[in-house]
C-alpha positions in Angstrom: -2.5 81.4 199.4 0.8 83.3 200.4 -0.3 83.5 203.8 -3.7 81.7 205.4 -2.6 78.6 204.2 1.0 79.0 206.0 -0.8 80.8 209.2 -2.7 77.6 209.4 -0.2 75.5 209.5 2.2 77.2 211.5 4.7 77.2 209.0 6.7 80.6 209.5 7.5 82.6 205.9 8.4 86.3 204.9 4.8 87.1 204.3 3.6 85.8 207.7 6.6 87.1 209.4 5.9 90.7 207.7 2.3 90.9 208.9 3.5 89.8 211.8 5.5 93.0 212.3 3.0 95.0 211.2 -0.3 93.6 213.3 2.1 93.3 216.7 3.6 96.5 216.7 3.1 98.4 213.7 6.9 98.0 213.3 7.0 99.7 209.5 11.1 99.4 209.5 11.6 95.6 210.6 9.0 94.7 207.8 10.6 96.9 205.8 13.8 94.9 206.2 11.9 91.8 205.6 10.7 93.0 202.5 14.1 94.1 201.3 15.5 90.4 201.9 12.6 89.5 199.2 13.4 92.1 196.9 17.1 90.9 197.1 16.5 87.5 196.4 14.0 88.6 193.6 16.9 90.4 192.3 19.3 87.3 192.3 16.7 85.6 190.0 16.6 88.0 187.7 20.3 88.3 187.4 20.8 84.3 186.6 17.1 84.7 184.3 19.7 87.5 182.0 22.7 85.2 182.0 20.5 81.8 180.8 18.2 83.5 178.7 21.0 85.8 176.5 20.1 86.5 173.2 18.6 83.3 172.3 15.4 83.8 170.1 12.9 81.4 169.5 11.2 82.8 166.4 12.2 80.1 163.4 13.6 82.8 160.4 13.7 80.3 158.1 11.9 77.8 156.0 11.0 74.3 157.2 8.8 72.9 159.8 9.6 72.2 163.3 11.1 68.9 164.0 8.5 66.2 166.1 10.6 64.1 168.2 9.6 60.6 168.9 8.3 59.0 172.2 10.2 56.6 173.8 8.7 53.9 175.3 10.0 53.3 179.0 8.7 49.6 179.1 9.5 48.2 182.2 10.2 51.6 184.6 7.1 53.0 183.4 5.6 52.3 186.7 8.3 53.8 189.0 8.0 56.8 186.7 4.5 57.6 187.2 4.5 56.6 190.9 5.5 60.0 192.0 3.0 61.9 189.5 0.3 59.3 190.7 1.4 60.3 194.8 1.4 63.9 194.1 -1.7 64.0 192.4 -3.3 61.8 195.5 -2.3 64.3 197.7 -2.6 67.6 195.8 -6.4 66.4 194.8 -7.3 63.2 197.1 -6.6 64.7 200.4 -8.3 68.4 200.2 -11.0 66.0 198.6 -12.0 64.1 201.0 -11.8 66.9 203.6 -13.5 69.4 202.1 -16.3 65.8 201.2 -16.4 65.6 204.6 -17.2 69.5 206.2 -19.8 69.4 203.7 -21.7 66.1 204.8 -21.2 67.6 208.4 -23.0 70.9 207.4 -25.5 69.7 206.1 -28.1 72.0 203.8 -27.9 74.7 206.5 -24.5 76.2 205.3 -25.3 76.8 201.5 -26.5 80.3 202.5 -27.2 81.2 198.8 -27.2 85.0 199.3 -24.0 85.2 201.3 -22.3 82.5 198.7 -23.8 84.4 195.7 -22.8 87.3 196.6 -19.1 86.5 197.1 -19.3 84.5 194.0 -19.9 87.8 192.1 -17.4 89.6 193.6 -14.8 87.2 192.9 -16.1 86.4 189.4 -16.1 90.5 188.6 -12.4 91.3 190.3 -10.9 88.4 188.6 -12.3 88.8 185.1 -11.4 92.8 185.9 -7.6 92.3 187.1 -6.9 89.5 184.4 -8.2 91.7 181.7 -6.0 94.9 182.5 -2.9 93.0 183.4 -2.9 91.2 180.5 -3.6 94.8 178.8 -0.9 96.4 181.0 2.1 93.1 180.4 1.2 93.6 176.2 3.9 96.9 175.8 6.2 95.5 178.1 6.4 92.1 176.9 6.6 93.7 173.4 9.2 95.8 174.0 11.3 93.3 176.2 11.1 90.8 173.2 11.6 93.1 170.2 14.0 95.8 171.8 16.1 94.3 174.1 18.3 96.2 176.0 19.6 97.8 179.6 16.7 100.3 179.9 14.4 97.3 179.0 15.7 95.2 181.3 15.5 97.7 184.4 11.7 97.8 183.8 10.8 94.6 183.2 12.8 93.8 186.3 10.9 96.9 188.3 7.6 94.6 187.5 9.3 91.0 188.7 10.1 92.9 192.0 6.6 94.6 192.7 5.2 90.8 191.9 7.7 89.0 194.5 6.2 91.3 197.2 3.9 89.8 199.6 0.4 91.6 198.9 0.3 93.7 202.4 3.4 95.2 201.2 1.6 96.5 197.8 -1.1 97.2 199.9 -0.2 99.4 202.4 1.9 101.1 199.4 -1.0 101.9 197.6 -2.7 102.6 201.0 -0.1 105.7 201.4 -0.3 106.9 198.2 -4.1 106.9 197.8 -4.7 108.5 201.1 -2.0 111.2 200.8 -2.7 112.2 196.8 -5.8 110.2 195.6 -7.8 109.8 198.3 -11.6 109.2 196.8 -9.9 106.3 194.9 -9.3 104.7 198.9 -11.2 101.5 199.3 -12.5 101.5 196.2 -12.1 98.2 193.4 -9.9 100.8 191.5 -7.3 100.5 194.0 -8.0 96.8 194.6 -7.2 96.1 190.5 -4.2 98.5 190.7 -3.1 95.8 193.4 -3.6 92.7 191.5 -2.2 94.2 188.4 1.4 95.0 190.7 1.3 92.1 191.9 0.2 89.3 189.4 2.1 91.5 186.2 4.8 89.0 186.2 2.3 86.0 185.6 1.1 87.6 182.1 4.2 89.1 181.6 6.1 85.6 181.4 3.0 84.1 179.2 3.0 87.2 176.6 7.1 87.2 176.5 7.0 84.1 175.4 4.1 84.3 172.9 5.7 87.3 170.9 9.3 85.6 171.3 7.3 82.8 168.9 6.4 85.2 165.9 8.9 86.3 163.9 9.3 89.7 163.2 9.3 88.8 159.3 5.6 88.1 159.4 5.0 91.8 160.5 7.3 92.9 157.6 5.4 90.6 154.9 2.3 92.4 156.3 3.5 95.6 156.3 4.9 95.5 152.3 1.1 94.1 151.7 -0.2 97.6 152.2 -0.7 97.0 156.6 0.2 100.0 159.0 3.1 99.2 161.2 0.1 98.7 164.1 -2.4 96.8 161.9 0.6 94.4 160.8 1.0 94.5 164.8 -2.7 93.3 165.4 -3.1 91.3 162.5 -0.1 89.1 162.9 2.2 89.2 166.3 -1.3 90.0 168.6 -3.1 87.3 166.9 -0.2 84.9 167.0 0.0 86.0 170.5 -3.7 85.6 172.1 -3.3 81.8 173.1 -0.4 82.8 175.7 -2.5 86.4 176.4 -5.6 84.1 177.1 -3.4 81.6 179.3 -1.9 85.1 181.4 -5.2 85.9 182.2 -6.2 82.5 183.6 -3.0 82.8 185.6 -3.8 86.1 187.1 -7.6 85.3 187.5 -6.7 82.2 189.3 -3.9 84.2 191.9 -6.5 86.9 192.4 -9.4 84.0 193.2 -7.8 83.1 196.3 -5.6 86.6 197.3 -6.5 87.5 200.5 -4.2 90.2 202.4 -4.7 92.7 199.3 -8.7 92.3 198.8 -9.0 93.1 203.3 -7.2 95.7 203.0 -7.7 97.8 200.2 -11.4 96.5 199.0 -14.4 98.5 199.6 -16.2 98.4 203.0 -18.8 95.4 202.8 -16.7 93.4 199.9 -16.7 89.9 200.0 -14.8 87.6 198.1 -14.5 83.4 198.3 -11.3 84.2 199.8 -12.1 86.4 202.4 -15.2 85.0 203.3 -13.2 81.4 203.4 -11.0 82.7 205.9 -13.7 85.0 207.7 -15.1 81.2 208.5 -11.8 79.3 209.2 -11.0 81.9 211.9 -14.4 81.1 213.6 -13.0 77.4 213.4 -16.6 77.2 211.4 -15.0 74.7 209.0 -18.3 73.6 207.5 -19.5 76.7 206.9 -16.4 77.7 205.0 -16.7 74.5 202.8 -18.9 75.9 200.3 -17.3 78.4 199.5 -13.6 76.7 199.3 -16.1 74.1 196.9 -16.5 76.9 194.9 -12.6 78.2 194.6 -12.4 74.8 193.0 -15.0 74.8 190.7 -13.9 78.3 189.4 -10.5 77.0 189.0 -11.5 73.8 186.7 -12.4 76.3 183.5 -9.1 77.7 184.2 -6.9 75.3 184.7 -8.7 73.2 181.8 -7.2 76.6 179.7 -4.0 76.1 180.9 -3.6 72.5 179.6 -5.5 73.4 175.8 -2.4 75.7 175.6 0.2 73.5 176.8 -1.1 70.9 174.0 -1.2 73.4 171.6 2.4 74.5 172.6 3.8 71.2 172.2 1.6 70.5 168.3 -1.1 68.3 169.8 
């Protein structure tokens, strides 16, 4: 997604400009550079993230129940205001669509090579289900500690994890390519690796999710559970994790969906052999084999519905639907 999609359309970014560097010359400094500019800007973000967010919290410590705000009907402009939903949605859903419609009819019954598609069905199935499940694991402290013990030290790591995740995946994966070669080398092309990679660079996605979660349950629950006779960490499960699972559960959607459809990552640090929808996708689209590719782009969007239907159930829930 970072970088077929803008390699197709000719659209020049940092990510394609990095690989660039590193597949014409192996030019490790000017990417370098390029990555730096990224890290910069990532920085920026982060700076204006501290100064909005401040010490705000969002836990209620009081009585009472939150306060339902009524809808307003917008009577005559509610047509203007849904024509640009209505367009984006046209072109976001219509247009792939009906391509992707079409490269089917073309190929016919001959391109549903079930082994092939199976097989990097699996694959992706097993890395995402893999990588959402420990970054979500690995975000839990972090977010934890960002919400409940705020401070300089706190923010320098949760900001080391923001700038690992603005990288363009090469970058994380020729890092890891170094390290695992020079000090770990059996772990080289194996899926170890390839989760350590997804968990760098989609940390931020669960990280975001969780942060907000916790920031919902007030501390004084854990407190109430902990004078019932609870152990600071069975308090900690039985109230703030619990309260937390719908954003945890939403994280790992978000991370299953980014890994799905990495690509740069998965060729360069997955086993020999490994095929994912991704990969095999763009295996095809290089060969200009459009129709061969469309099953498996069919099936990036069928994997994506449960997902994304995940995404919305929590949304409602967040706003008391």
């Amino acid at each position: 997604a970072e970088y077929g999609l803008f390699v197709m359309i000719r659209f020049d970014t940092f990510t394609t400009a990095i690989i660039d560097q590193f597949q014409s010359g192996y030019s490790g400094p000017a990417a370098n550079m390029l990555a730096m500019v990224l890290v910069v800007c990532c920085l920026a973000l982060l700076a204006a993230d501290a100064a909005a967010r401040g010490k705000t919290r969002y836990a209620r410590l009081g009585s009472g129940a939150a306060r339902t705000r009524p809808l307003t009907a917008l009577g005559s402009v509610l047509l203007p205001c849904l024509l640009i939903p209505v367009i984006t949605a046209g072109l976001t859903l219509g247009v792939p669509l009906a391509t992707l419609g079409r490269w089917l009819v073309i190929g016919g019954a001959g391109i549903w090579k079930l082994d092939e598609i199976g097989g990097a069905l699996a694959e992706t199935l097993t890395l995402a289900i893999a990588g959402g499940a420990l970054t979500v694991a690995a975000a839990i402290p972090m977010a934890f500690v960002s919400v409940r013990a705020p401070g300089l030290i706190q923010r320098v790591l949760e900001a080391s994890n923001y700038i690992a995740g603005s990288l363009p995946g090469v970058v994380v994966a020729l890092a890891l390519v170094f390290i695992t070669v020079r000090v770990a080398l059996p772990l080289y092309q194996t899926p170890v690796t390839v989760i350590a990679a997804y968990v760098l660079l989609f940390l931020p996605r669960a990280l975001l999710s969780l942060r907000a979660s916790i920031a919902q349950a007030p501390v004084d629950l854990e407190h109430a559970a902990a004078s019932l006779g609870r152990t600071p960490l069975g308090a900690l499960w039985a109230v703030t994790i619990r309260l937390a699972a719908p954003g945890a559960a939403a994280g790992m959607a978000l991370v299953a969906l980014g890994i799905t459809n990495e690509l740069t990552a998965t060729q360069l640090l997955a086993p020999t052999g490994t095929q994912t929808l991704a990969t095999a996708f763009w295996a095809y689209s290089n060969e200009i084999d459009y129709a061969a590719a469309a099953p498996y782009a069919l099936l990036m969007i069928l994997f994506a519905l449960p997902l994304t239907w995940q995404l919305h159930s929590q949304s409602q829930r967040a706003a008391g639907r």
